[in-house]
TORVOKE-692022 format. One record per residue (C-alpha): x, y, z. Coordinates in Angstrom, 1 decimal. Layout:
+--------+--------+--------+
:     xx :     yy :     zz :
+--------+--------+--------+
:      X :      Y :      Z :
...
+--------+--------+--------+
//
This chain:
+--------+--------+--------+
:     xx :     yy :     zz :
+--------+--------+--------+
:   53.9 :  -26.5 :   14.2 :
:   50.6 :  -28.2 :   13.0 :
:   48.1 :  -26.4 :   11.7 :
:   44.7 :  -27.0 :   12.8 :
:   41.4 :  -27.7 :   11.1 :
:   38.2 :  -26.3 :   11.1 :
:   35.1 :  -28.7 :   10.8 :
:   32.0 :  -27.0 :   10.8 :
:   28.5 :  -29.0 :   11.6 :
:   25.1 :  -27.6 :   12.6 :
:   23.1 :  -28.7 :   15.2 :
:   20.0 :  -28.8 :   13.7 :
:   16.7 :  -26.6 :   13.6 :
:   15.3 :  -27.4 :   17.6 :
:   15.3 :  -30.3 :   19.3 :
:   18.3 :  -32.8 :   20.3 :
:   17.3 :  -35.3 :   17.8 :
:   17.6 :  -33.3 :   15.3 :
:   21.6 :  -33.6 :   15.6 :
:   23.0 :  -36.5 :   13.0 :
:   25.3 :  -38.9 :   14.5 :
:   28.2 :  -37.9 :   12.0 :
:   28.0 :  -34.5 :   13.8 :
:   27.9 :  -35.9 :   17.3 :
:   30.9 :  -38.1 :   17.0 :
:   32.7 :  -35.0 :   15.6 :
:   31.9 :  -32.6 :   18.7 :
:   33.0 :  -35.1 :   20.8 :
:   36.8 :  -35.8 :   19.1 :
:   37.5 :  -32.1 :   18.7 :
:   40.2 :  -30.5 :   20.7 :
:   37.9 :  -27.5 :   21.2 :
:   34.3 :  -27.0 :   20.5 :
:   32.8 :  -23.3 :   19.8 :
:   29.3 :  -22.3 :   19.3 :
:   28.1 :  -19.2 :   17.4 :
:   25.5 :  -19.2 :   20.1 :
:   24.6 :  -21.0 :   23.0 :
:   20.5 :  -20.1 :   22.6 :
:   19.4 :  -23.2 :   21.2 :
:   17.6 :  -26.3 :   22.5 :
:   19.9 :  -29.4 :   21.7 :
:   23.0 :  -27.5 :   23.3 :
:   21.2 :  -29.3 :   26.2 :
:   22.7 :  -32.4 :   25.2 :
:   26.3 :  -31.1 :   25.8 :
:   25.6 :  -31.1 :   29.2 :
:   24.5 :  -34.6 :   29.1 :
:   27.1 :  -35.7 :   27.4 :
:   30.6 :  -33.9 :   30.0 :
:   31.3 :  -31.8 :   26.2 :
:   32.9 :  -28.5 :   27.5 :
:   32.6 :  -25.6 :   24.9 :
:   33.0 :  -21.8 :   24.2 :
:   30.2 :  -19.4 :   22.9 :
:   30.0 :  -16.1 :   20.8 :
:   27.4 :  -15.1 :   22.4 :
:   29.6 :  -12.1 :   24.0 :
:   29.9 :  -10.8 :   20.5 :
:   26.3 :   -9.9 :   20.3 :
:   26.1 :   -8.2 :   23.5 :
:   29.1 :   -6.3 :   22.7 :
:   27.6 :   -4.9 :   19.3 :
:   24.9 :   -4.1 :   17.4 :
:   25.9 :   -4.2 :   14.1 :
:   25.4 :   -7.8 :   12.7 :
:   27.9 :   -7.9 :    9.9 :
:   30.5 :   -6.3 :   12.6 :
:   29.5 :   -9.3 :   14.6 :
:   30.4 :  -12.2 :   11.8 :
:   33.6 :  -10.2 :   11.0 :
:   34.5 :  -11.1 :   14.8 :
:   33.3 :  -14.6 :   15.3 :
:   35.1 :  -15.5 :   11.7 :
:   38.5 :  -14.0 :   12.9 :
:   38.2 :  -15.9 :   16.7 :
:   37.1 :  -18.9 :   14.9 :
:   40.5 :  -18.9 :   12.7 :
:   42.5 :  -17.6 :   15.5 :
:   41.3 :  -20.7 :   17.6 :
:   42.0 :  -23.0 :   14.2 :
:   46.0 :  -22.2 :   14.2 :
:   46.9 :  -24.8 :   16.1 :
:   44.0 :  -26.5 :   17.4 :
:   41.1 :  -29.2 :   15.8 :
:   38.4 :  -26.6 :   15.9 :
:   34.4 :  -28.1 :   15.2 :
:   32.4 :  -24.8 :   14.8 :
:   28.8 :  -25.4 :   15.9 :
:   25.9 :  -23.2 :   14.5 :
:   21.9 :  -23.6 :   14.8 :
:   20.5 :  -25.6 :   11.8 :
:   22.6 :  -26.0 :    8.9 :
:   26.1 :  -24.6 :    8.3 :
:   24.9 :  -23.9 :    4.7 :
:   21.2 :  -22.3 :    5.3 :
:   21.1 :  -19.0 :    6.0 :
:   25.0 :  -18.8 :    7.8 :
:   27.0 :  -16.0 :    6.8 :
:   29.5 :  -16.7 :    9.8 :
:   29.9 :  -19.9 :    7.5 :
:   30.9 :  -18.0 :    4.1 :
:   33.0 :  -15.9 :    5.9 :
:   34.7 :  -18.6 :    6.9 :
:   35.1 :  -20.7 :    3.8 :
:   36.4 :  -17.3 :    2.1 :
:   38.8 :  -16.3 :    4.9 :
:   39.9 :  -20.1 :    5.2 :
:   40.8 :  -20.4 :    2.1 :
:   43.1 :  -17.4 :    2.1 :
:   44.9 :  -18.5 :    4.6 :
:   45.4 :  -22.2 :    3.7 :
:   43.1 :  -24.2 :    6.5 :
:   41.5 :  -26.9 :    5.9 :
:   37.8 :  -26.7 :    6.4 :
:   35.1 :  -29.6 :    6.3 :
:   31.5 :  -29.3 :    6.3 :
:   28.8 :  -32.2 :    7.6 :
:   25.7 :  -32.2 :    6.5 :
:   23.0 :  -31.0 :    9.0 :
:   19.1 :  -30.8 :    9.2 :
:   18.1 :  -27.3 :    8.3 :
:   14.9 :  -25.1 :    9.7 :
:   13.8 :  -25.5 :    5.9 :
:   13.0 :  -29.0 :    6.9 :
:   11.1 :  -28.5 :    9.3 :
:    8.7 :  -25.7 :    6.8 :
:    8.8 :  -28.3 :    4.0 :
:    6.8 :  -31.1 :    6.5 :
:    4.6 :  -28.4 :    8.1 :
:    3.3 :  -26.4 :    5.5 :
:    3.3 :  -29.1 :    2.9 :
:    5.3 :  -27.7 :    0.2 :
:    8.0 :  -29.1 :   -2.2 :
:   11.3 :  -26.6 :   -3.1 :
:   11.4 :  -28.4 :   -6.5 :
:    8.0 :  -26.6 :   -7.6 :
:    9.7 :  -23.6 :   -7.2 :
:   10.8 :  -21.4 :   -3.5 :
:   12.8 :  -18.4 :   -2.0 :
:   14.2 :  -17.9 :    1.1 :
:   15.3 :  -14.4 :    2.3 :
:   16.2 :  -12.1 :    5.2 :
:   13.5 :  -10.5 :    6.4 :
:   15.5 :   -6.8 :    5.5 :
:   16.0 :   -8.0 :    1.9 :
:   13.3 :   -5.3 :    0.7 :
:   14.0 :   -5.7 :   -3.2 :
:   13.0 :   -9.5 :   -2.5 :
:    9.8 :   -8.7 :   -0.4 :
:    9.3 :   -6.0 :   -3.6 :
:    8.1 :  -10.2 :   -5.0 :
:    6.2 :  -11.6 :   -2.3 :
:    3.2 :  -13.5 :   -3.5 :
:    5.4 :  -14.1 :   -6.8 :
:    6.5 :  -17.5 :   -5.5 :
:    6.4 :  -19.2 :   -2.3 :
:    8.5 :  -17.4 :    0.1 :
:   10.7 :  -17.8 :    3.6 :
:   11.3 :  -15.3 :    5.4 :
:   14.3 :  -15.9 :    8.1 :
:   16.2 :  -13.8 :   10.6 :
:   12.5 :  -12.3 :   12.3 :
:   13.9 :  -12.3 :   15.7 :
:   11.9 :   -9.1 :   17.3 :
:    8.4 :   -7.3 :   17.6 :
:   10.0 :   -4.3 :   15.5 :
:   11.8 :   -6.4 :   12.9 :
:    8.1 :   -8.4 :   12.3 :
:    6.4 :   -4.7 :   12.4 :
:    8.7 :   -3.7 :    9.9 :
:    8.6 :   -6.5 :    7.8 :
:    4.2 :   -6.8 :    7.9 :
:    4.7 :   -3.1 :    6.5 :
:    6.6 :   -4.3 :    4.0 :
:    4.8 :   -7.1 :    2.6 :
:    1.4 :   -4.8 :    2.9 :
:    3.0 :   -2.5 :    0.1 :
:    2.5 :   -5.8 :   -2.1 :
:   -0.2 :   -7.7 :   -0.9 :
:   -3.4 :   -7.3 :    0.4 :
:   -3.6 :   -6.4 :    4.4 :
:   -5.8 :   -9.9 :    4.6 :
:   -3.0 :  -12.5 :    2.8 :
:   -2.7 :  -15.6 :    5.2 :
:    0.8 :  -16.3 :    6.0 :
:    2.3 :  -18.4 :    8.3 :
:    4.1 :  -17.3 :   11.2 :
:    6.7 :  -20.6 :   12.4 :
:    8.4 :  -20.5 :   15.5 :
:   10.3 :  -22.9 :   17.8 :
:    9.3 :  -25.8 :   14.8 :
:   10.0 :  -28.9 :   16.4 :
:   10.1 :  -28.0 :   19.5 :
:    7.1 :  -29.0 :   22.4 :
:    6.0 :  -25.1 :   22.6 :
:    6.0 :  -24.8 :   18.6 :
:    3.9 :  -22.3 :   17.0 :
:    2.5 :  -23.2 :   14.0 :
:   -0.6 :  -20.4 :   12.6 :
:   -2.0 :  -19.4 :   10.1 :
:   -2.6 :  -15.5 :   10.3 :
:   -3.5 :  -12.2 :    8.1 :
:   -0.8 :  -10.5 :    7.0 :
:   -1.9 :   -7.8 :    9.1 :
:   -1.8 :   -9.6 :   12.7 :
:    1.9 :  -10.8 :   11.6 :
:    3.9 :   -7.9 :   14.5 :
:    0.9 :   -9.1 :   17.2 :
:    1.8 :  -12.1 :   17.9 :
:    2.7 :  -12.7 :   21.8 :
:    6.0 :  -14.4 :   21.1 :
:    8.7 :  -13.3 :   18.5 :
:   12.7 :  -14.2 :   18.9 :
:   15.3 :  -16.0 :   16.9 :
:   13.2 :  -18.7 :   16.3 :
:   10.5 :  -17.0 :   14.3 :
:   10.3 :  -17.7 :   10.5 :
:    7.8 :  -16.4 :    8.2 :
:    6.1 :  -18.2 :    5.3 :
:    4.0 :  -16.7 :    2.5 :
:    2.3 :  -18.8 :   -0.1 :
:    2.3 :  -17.5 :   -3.7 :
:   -0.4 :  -15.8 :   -4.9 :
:   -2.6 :  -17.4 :   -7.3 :
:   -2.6 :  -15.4 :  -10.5 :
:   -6.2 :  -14.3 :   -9.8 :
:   -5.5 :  -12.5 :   -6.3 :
:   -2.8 :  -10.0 :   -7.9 :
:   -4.5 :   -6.9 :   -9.4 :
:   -2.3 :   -6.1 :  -12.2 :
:   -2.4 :   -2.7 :  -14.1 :
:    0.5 :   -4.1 :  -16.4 :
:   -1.9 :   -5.3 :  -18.9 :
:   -3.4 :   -1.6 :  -19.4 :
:    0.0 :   -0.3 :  -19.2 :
:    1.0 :   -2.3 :  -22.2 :
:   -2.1 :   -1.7 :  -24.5 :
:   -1.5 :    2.2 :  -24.3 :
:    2.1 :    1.5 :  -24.8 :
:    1.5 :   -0.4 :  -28.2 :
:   -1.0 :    2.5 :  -29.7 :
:    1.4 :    5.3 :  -28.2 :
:    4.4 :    3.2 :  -30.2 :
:    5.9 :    3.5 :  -33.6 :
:    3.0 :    1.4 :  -36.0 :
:    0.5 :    1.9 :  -33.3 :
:   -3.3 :    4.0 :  -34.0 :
:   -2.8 :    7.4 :  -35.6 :
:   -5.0 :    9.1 :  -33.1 :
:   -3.5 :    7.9 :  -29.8 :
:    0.1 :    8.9 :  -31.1 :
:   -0.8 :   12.5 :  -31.7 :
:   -2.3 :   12.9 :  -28.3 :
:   -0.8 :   15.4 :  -25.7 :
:   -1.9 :   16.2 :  -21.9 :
:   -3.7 :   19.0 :  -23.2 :
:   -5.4 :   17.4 :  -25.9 :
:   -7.0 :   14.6 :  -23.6 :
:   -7.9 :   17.0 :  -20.8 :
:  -11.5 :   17.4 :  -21.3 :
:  -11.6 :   13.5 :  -21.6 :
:  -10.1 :   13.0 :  -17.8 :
:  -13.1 :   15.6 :  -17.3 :
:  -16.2 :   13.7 :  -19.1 :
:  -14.8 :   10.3 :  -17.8 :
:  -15.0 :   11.6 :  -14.3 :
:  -18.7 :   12.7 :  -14.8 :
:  -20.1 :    9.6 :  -16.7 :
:  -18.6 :    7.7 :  -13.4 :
:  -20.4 :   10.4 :  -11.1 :
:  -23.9 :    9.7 :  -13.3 :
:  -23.0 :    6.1 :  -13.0 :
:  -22.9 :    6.5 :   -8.4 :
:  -25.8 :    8.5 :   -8.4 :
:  -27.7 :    6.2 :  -10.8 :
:  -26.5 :    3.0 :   -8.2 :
:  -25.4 :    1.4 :  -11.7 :
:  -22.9 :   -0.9 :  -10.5 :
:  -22.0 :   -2.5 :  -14.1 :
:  -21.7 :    1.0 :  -15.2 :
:  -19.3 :    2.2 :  -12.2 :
:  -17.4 :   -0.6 :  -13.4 :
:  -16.8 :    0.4 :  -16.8 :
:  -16.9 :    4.3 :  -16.3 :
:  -13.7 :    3.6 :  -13.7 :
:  -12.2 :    1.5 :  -16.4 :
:  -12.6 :    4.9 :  -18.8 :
:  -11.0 :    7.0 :  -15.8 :
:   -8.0 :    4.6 :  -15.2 :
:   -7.2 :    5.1 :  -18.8 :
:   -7.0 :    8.4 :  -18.7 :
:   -4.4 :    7.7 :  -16.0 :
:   -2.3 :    5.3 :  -17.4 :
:   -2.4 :    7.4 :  -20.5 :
:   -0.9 :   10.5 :  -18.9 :
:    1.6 :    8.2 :  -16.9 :
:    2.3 :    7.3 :  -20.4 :
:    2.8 :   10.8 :  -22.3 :
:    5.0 :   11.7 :  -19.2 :
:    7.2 :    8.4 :  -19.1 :
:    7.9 :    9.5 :  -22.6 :
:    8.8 :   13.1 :  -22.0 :
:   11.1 :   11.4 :  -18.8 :
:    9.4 :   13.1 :  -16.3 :
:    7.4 :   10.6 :  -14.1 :
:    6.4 :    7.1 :  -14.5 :
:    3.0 :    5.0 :  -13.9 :
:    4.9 :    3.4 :  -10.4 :
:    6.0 :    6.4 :   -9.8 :
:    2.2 :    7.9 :   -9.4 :
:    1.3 :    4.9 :   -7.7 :
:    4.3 :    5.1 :   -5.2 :
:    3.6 :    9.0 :   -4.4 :
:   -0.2 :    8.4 :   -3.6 :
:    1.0 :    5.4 :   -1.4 :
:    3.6 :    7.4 :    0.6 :
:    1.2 :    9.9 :    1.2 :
:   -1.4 :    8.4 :    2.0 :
:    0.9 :    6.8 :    4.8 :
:    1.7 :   10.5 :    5.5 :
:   -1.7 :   11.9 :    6.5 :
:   -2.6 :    8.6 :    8.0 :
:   -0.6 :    8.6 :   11.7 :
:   -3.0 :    7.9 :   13.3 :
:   -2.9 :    4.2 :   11.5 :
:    0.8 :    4.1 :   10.5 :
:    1.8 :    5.5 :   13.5 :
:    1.1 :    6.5 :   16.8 :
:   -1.1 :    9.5 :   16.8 :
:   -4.3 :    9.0 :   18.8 :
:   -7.6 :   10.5 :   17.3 :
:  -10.8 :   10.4 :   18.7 :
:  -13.1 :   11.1 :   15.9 :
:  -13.2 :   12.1 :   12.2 :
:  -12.9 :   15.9 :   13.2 :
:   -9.4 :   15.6 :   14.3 :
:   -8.4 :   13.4 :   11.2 :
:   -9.6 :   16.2 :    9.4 :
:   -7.4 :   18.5 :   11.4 :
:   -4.3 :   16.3 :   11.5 :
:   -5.0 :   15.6 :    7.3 :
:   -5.3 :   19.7 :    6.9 :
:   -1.8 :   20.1 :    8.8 :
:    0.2 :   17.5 :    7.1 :
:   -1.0 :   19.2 :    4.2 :
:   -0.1 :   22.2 :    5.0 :
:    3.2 :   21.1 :    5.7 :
:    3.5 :   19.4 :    2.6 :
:    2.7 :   22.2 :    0.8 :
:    4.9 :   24.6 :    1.9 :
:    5.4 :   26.5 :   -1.7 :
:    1.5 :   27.7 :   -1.4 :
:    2.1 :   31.1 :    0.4 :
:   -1.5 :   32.5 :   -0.3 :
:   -4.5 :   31.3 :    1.5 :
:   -6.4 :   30.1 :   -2.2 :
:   -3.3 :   28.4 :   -3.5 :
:   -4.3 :   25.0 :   -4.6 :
:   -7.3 :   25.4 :   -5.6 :
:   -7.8 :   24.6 :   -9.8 :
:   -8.7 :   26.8 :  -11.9 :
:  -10.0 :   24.0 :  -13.8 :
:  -12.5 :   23.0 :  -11.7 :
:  -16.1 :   23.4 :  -12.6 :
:  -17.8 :   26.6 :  -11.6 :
:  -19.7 :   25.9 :   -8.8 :
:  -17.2 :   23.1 :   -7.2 :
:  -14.6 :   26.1 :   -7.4 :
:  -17.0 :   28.5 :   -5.6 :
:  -17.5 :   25.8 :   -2.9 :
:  -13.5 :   25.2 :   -2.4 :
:  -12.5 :   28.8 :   -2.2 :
:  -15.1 :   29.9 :    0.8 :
:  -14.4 :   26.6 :    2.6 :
:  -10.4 :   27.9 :    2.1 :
:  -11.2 :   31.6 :    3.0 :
:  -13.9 :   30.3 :    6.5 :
:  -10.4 :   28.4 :    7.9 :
:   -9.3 :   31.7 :    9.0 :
:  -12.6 :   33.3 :   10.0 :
:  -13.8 :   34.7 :    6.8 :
:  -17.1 :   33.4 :    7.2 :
:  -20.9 :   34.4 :    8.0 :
:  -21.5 :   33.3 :   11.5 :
:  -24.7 :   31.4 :   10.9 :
:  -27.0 :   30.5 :    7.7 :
:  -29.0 :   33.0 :    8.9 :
:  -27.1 :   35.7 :    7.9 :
:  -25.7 :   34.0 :    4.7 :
:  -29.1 :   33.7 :    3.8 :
:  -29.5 :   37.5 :    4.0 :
:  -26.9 :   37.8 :    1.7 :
:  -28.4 :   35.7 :   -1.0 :
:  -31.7 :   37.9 :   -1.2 :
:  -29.8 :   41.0 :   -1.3 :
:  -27.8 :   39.4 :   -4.3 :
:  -31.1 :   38.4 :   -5.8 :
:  -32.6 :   41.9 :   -5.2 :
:  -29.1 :   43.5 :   -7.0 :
:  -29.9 :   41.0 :  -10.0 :
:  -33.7 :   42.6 :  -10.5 :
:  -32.2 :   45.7 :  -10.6 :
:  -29.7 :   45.2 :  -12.8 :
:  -32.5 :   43.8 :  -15.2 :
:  -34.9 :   46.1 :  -14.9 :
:  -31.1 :   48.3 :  -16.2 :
:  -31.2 :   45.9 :  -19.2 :
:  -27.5 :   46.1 :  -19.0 :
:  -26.1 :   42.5 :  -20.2 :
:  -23.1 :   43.3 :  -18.4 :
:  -24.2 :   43.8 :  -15.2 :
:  -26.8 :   40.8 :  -15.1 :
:  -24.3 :   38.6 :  -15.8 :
:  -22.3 :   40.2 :  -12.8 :
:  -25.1 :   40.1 :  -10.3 :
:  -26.2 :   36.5 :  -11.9 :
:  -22.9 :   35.4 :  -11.2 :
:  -22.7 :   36.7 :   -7.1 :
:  -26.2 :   35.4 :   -6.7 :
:  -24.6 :   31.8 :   -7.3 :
:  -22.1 :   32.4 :   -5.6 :
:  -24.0 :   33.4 :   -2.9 :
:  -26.4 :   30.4 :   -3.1 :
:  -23.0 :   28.5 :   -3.2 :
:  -22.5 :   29.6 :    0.2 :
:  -25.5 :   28.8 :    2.0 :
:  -25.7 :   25.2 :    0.3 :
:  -21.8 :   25.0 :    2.0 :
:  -23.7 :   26.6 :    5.6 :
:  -26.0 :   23.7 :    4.9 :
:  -23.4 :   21.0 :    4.9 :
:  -24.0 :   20.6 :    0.8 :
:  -22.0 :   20.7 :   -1.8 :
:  -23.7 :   22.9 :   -4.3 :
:  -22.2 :   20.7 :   -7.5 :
:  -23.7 :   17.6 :   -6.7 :
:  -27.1 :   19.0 :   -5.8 :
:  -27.5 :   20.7 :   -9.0 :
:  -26.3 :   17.8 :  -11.0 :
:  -28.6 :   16.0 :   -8.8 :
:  -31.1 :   18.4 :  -10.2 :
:  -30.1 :   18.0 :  -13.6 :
:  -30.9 :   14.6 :  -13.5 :
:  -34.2 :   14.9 :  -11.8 :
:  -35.1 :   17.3 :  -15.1 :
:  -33.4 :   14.7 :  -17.4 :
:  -36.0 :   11.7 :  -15.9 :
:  -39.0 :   14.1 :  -15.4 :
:  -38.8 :   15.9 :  -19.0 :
:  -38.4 :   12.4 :  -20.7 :
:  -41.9 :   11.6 :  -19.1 :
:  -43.6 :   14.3 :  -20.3 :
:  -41.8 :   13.5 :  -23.6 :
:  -43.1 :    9.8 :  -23.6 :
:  -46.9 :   10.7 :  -22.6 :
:  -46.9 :   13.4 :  -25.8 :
:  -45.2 :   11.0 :  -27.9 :
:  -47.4 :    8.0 :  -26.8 :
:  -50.6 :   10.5 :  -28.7 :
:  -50.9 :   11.3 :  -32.5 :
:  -50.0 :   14.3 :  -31.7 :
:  -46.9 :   16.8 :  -31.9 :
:  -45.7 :   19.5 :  -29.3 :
:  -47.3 :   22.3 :  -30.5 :
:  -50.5 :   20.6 :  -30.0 :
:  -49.8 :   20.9 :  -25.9 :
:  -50.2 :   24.0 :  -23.9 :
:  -47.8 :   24.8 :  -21.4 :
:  -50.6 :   23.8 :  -18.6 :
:  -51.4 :   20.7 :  -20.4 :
:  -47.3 :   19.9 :  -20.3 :
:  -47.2 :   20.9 :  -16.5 :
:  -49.8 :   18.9 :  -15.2 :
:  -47.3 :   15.9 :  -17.1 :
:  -44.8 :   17.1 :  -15.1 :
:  -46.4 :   16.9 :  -11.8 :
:  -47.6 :   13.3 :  -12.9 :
:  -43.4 :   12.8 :  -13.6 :
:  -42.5 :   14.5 :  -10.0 :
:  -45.2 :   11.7 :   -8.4 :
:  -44.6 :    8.9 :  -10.1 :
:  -40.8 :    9.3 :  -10.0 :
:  -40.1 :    9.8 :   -6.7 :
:  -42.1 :    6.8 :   -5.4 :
:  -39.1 :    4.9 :   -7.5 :
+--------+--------+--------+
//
């Protein structure tokens, strides 16, 4: 008995014009047509025309597993082929983005039929004329599940095929956010060629809003001109060369320990820099920070314990984490219950931390410390009801104090010294403060005020000891005036 043969065409990306004649004159000789799916606007001209075919679509419906779906449309489609003069008929172009097709070229070929391809207009076509673009200048096209791909988006110009529901777009917009920034303009392509074509240009974000998403939604992202990509790979690379073999002395004998009060000082220069609204040197203090970063990242990569992406990655992820109420579907009314909801994915996080203080540094200055631990311990009622009573507190620690120096014991001022600041800790958190940034605040307010009185007795012929105390405070009043009317 003959064997049959397999010619497979493609009926182009929408309309009925899209078809070539080649492929039309071949439908119409075969002993049997079969169509991977009857969901497409030209199969209208097979009704015009008295061509009788079968579908796939039954596959589909009777599975949910896509490659379980080709498997079965291959193995009809070669069944049919035994004796018969098949023409296999899929959307677009048997060679863009058709896995039924490389199925069937591999199985074919195994089993000794003849198979012939015709050239067909391709989706891609229609992209090329829209958007404007030539593939020569460089272009990808992908499934929209191919994460390690969508890893590169805004690397090069990019396609993005097989979007074909609300939750595949959704999932796909999450994907593409990890990369690039929420407000990218893509383009979101469906039914190209068609009379009801969409054609937009939206923000990355809006992508899974959009009223209409099927099998005939593609996805187009422009690359990223160099300029829009914050890269950290540059920084990366610098402490890499001084941390390597030739590199500077000093940055090669470093350790975490050894750089830890630099994370410290780097982190209060760019606190000065905020409360001075220095915006060139907010710049350049986070610069200092990041470095101490990257240079930690660095010391551990070495060791083999954690990379830089991997620090990035775990902020990310959590971030995502305490966030449901934006990368899910919690509903919160107001910043009190994304406090609450942040406090019990922590928790839950955190499960190792047994003891009410656990996770609170050590490390931390002083008075930041105090502040953390009685906001820890007043989340299970161990609290002073009102400022009132806190208050109350803090003059009976002061009182304590005056005894202890009217003791003249060192040891027990520095005891009472220490609970009266702790105290005053307390009532600063009653007040809705937070006792380390007033009295750096404080600090500063010295720092500006003492200068003054240092520029008016420098600005005479004569010294320090020339000034009485009453002489110096009536500069500083004149400082406390002038300065805060700036």
């Amino acid at each position: 008995m003959k064997k049959g043969t397999l010619t497979i065409v493609g009926l182009g990306p929408g309309k009925v014009g899209h078809i070539s004649m080649e492929t039309l004159w071949a439908i119409k000789a075969a002993q049997e047509v079969i169509l991977r799916t009857q969901v497409h606007p030209s199969v209208s001209l097979f009704a015009q025309e008295g061509i009788k075919f079968v579908t796939c679509d039954h596959f589909y419906e009777e599975n949910s597993d896509f490659e379980h779906v080709y498997e079965q449309i291959t193995d009809y489609v070669l069944k049919e082929t035994e004796d018969k003069d098949i023409v296999y008929a899929v959307p677009g172009s048997p060679l863009v983005a058709e896995r039924t097709v490389v199925l069937l070229r591999e199985k074919a070929a195994q089993m000794g039929i003849a198979v012939a391809i015709l050239p067909a207009m391709s989706f891609l076509d229609l992209i090329y004329t829209r958007v404007g673009i030539d593939p020569i200048e460089g272009l990808r096209v992908i499934d929209a599940k191919d994460e390690q791909a969508l890893a590169d988006a805004g690397k090069y110009p990019l396609i993005v095929t097989q979007v074909y529901s609300k939750l595949v777009a959704s999932e796909l917009k999450i994907s593409l956010m990890e990369v690039l920034p929420d407000e990218t303009e893509i383009f979101f392509l469906r039914n190209l060629g068609l009379e009801d074509e969409d054609f937009l240009r939206i923000p990355l974000f809006e992508l899974d809003r959009q009223e209409h998403i099927d099998h005939l939604t593609t996805v187009y992202i422009p690359a990223v001109t160099q300029a829009g990509i914050m890269d950290i790979k540059p920084l990366e690379e610098v402490v890499r060369t001084l941390r390597a073999p030739g590199g500077c002395p000093w940055d090669r004998e470093q350790t975490h320990s050894s750089i830890r009060q630099g994370m410290l000082e780097e982190a209060y220069e760019l606190l000065e820099a905020i409360d001075d609204k220095d915006v060139e040197g907010m710049r350049e203090e986070l610069g200092d920070v990041l470095l101490q970063v990257v240079f930690h990242a660095r010391l551990a990569e070495e060791a083999g314990v954690f990379t830089m992406q991997n620090v990035v990655d775990d902020i990310v992820a959590k971030l995502i984490h305490r966030h449901p109420h934006v990368y899910g579907t919690i509903e919160v009314a107001n910043t009190t219950d994304v406090l609450k909801n942040w406090e019990a994915l922590k928790a839950e996080e955190k499960k190792d931390r047994k003891r009410v203080l656990d996770g609170i540094a050590k490390g931390l200055p002083a008075l930041m410390r105090a502040y953390k631990l009685q906001s820890k311990a007043a989340k299970v009622g161990f609290d002073w009801n009102n400022k009132d009573d806190v208050w109350a507190k803090v003059l009976e620690e002061l009182e304590e104090l005056q005894e202890a120096v009217k003791e003249n014991n060192i040891a027990h001022i520095e005891w009472e010294l220490g609970d009266t600041i702790f105290a005053l800790a307390n009532y600063a958190r009653h007040l809705n403060l937070e006792p380390e940034t007033a009295v750096n605040a404080a600090n500063n307010r010295f720092f500006n005020r003492f200068n003054y009185v240092e520029d008016k007795i420098t600005s005479t012929a004569r010294t320090w000891a020339d000034f009485s105390l009453s002489d110096m405070n009536k500069f500083w009043e004149d400082a406390k005036k002038k300065l805060e009317k700036e």
